[in-house]
PyMOL CGO cylinders between C-alpha atoms (Angstrom):
from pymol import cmd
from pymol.cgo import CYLINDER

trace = [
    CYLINDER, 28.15, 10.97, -20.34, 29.81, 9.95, -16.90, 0.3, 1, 1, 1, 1, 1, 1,
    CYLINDER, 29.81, 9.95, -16.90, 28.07, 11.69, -14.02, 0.3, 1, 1, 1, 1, 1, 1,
    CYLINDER, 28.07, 11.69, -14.02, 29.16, 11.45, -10.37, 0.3, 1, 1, 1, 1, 1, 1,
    CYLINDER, 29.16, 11.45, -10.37, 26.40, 11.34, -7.33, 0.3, 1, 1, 1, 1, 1, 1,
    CYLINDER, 26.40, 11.34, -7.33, 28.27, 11.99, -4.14, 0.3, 1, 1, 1, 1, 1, 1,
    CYLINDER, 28.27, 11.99, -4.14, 26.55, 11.36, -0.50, 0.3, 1, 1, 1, 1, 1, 1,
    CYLINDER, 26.55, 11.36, -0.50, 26.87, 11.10, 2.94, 0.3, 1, 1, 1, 1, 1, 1,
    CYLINDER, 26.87, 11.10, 2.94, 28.22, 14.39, 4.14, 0.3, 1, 1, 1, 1, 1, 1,
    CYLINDER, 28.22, 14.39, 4.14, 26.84, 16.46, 7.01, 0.3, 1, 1, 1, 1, 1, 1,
    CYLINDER, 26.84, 16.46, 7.01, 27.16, 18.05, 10.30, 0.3, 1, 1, 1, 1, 1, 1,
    CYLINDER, 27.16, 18.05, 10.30, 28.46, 15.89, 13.31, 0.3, 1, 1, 1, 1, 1, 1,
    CYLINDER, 28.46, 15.89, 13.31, 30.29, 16.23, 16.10, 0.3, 1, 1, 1, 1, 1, 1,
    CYLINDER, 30.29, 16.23, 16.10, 33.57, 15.79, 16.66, 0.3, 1, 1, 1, 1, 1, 1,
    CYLINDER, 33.57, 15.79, 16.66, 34.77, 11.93, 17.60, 0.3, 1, 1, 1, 1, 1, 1,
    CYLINDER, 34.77, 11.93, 17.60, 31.52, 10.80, 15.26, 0.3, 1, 1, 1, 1, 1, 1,
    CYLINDER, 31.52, 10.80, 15.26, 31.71, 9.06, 11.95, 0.3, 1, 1, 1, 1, 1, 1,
    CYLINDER, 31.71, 9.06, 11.95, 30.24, 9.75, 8.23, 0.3, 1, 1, 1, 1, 1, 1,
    CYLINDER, 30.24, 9.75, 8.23, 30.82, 7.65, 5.27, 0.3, 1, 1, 1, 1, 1, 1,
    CYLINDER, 30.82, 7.65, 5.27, 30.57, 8.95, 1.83, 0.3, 1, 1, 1, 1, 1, 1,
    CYLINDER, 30.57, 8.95, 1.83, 29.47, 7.58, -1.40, 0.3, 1, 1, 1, 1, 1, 1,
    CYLINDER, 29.47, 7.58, -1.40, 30.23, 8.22, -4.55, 0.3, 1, 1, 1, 1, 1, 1,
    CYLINDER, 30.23, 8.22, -4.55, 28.61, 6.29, -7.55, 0.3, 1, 1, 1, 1, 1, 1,
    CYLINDER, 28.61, 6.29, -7.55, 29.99, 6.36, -11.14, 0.3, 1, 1, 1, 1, 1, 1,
    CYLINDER, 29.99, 6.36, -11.14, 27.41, 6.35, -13.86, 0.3, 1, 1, 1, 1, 1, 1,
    CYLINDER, 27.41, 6.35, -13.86, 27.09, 6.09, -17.75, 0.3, 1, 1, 1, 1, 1, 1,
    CYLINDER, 27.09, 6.09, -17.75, 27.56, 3.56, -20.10, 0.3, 1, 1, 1, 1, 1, 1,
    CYLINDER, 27.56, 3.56, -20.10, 31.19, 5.65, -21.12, 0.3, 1, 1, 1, 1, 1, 1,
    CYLINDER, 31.19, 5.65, -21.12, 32.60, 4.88, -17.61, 0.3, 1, 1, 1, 1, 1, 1,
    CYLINDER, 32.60, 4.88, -17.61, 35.49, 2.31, -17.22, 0.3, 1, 1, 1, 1, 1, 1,
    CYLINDER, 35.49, 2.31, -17.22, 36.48, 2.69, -14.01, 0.3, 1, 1, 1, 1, 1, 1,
    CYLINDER, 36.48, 2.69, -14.01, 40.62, 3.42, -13.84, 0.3, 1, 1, 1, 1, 1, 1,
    CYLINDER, 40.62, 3.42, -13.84, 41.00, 5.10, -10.39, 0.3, 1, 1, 1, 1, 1, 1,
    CYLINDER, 41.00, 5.10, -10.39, 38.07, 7.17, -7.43, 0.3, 1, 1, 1, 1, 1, 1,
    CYLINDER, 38.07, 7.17, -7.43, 38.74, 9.18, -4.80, 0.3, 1, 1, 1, 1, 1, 1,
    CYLINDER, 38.74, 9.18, -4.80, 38.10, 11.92, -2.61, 0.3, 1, 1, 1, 1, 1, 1,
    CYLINDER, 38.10, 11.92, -2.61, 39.64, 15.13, -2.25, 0.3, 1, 1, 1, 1, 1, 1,
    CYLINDER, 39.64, 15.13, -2.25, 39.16, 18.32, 0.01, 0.3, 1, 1, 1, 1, 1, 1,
    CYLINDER, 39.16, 18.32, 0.01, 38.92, 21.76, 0.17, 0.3, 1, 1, 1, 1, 1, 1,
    CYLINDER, 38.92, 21.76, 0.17, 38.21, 24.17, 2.69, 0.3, 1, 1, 1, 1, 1, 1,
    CYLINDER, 38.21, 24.17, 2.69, 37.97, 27.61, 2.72, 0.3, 1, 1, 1, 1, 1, 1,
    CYLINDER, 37.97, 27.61, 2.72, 41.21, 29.80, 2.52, 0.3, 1, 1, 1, 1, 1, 1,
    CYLINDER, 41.21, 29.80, 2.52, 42.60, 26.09, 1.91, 0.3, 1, 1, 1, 1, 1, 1,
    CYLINDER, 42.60, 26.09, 1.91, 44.13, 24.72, -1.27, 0.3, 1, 1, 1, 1, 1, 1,
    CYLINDER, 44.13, 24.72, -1.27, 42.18, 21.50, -2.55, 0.3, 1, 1, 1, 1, 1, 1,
    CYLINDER, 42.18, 21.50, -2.55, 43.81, 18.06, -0.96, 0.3, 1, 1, 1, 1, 1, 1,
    CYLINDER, 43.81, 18.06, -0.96, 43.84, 14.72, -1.28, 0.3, 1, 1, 1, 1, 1, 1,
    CYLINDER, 43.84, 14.72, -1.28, 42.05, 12.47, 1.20, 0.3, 1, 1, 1, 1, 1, 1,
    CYLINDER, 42.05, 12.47, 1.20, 41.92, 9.42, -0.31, 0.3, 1, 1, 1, 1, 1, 1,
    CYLINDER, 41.92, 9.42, -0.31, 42.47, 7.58, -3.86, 0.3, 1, 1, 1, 1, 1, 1,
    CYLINDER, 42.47, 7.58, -3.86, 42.12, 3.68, -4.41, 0.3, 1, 1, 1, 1, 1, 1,
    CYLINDER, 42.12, 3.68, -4.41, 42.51, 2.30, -8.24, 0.3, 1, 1, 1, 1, 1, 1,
    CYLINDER, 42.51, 2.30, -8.24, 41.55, -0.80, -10.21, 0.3, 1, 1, 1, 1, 1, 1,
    CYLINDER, 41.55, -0.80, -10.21, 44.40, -2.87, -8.75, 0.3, 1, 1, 1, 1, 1, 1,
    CYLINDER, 44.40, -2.87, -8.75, 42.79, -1.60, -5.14, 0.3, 1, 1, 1, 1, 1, 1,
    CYLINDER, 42.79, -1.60, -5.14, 45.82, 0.24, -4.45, 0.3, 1, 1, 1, 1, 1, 1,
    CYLINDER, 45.82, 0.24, -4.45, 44.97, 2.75, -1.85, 0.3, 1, 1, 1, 1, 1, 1,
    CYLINDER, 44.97, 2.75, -1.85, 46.85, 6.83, -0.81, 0.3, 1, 1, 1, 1, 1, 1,
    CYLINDER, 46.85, 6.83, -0.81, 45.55, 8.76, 1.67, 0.3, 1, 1, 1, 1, 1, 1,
    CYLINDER, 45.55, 8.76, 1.67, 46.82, 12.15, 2.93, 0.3, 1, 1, 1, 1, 1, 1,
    CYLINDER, 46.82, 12.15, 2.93, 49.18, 12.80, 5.55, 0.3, 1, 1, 1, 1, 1, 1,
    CYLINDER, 49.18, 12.80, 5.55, 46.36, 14.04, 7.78, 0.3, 1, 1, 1, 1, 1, 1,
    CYLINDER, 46.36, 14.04, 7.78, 44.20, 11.12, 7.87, 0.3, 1, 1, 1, 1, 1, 1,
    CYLINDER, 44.20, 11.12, 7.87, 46.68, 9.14, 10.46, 0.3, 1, 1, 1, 1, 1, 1,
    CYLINDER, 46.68, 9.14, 10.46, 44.66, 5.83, 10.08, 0.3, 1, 1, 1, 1, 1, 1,
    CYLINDER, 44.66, 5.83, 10.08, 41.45, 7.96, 10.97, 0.3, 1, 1, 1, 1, 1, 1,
    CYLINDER, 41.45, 7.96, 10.97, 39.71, 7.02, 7.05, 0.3, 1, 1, 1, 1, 1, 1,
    CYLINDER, 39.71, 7.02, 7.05, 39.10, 3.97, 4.80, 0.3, 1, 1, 1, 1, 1, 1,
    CYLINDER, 39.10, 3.97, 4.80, 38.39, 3.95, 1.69, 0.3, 1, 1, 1, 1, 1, 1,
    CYLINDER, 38.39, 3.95, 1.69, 36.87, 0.94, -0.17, 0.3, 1, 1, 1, 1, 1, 1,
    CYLINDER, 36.87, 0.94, -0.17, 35.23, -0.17, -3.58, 0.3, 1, 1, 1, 1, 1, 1,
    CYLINDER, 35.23, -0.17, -3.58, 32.43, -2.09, -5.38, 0.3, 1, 1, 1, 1, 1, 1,
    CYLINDER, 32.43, -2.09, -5.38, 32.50, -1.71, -9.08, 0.3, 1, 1, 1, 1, 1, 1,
    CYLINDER, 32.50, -1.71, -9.08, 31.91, 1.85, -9.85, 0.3, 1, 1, 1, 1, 1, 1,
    CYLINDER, 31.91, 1.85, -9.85, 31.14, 2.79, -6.45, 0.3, 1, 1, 1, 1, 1, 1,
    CYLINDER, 31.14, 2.79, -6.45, 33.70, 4.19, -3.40, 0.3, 1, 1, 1, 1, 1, 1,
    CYLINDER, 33.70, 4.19, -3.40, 33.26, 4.63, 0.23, 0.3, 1, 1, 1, 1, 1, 1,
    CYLINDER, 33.26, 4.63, 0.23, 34.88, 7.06, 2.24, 0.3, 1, 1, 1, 1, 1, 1,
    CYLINDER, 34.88, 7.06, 2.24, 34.31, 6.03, 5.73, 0.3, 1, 1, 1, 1, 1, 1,
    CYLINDER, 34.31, 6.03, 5.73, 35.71, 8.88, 8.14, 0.3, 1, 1, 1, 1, 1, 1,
    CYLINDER, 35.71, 8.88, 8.14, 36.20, 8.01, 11.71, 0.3, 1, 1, 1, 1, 1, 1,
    CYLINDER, 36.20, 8.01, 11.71, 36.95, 10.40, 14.51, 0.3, 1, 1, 1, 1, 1, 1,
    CYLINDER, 36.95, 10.40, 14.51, 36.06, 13.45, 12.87, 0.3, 1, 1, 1, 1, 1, 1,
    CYLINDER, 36.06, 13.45, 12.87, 37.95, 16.40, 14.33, 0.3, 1, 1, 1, 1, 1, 1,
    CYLINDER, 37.95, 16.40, 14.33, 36.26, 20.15, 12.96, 0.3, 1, 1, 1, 1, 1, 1,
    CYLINDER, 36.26, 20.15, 12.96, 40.14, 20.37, 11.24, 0.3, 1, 1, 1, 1, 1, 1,
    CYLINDER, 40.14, 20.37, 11.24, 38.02, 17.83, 8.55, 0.3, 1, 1, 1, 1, 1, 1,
    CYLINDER, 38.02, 17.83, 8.55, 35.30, 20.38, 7.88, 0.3, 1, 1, 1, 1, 1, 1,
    CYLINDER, 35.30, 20.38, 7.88, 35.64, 20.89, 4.34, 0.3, 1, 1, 1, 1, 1, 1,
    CYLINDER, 35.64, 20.89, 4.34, 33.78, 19.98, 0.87, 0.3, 1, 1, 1, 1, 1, 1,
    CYLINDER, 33.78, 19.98, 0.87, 34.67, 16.52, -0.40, 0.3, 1, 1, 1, 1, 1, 1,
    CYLINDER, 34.67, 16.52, -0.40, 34.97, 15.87, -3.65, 0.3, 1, 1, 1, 1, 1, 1,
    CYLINDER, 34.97, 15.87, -3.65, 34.12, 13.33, -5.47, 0.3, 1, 1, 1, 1, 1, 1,
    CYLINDER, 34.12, 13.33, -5.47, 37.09, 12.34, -8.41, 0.3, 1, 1, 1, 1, 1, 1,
    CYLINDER, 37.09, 12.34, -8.41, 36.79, 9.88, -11.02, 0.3, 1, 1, 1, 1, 1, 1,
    CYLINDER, 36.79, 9.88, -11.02, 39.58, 8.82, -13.44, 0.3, 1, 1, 1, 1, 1, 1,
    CYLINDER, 39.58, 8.82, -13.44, 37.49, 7.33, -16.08, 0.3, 1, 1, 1, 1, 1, 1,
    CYLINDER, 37.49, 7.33, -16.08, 38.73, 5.67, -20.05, 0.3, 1, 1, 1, 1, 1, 1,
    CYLINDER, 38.73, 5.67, -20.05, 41.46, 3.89, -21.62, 0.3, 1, 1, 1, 1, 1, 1,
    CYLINDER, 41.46, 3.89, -21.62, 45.18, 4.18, -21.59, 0.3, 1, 1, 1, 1, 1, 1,
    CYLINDER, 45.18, 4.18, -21.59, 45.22, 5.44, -24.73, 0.3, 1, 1, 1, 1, 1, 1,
    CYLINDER, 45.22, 5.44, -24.73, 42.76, 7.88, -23.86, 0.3, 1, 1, 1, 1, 1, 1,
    CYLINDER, 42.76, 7.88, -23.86, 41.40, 8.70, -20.04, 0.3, 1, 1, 1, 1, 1, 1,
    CYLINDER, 41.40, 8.70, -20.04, 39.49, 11.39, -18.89, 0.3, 1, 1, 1, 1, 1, 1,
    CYLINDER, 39.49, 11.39, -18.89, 38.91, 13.08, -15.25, 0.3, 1, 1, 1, 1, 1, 1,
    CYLINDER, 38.91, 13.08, -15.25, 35.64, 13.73, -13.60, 0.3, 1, 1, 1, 1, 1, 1,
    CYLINDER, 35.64, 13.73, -13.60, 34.57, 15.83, -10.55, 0.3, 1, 1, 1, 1, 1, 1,
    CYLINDER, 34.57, 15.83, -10.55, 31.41, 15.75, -8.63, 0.3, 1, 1, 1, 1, 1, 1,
    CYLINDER, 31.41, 15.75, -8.63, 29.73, 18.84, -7.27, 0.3, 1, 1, 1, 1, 1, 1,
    CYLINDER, 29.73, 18.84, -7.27, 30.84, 17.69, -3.67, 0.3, 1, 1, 1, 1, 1, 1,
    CYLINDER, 30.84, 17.69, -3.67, 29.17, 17.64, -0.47, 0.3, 1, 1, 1, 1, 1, 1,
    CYLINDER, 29.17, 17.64, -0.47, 29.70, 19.57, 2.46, 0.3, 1, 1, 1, 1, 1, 1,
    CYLINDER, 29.70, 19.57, 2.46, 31.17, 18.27, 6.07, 0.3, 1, 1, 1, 1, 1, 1,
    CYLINDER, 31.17, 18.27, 6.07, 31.59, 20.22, 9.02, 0.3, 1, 1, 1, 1, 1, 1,
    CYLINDER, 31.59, 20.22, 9.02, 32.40, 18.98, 12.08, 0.3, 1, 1, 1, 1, 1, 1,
    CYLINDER, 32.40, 18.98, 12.08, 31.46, 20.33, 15.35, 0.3, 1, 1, 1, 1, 1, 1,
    CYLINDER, 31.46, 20.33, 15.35, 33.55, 21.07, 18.65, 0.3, 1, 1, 1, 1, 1, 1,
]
cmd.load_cgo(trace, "trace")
């Protein structure tokens, strides 16, 4: 089965930097899309950043050149650079994951980020 190990998140300050991880396992994974989405509380769940196979990358409207993500096989980075507390939230992992004829959507268990004033 495809299981998703997210890392990286924490408590900084504002105007520091974190970079997530999120690593793609199991011998069922074919790696279609990755990214990471957000959700904070009283907040509906948003994107933050998606990059596919063709390395096509989206990020939300709030990111304003602030976040990169990048990716090495089954692996993404979500490097997140001048962290304002607005970005406190739990990021989520999201894997699109199969064939064309058949693909399949994964979520990690996410890890927290708050961000300090």
């Amino acid at each position: 089965q495809v299981h998703l190990t997210e890392s990286g998140g924490g408590l900084v300050q504002a105007g520091e930097t974190l970079r997530l991880s999120c690593g793609a396992s199991g011998s069922t994974f074919n790696f279609k899309a990755m990214g990471w989405y957000r959700q904070a509380p009283g907040r509906q769940r948003e994107l933050v950043a998606h990059i596919d196979s063709t390395g096509s990358e989206s990020y939300g409207d709030f990111v304003k050149g602030r976040f990169i993500i990048s990716r090495d096989k089954n692996t993404v980075y979500l490097q997140m650079n001048s962290l304002v507390p607005e970005d406190t939230a739990v990021y989520y992992c999201n894997a699109l994951s199969g064939t064309e004829t058949s693909l399949d959507v994964h979520w990690g268990k996410g890890t927290p980020v708050t961000v300090s004033s």
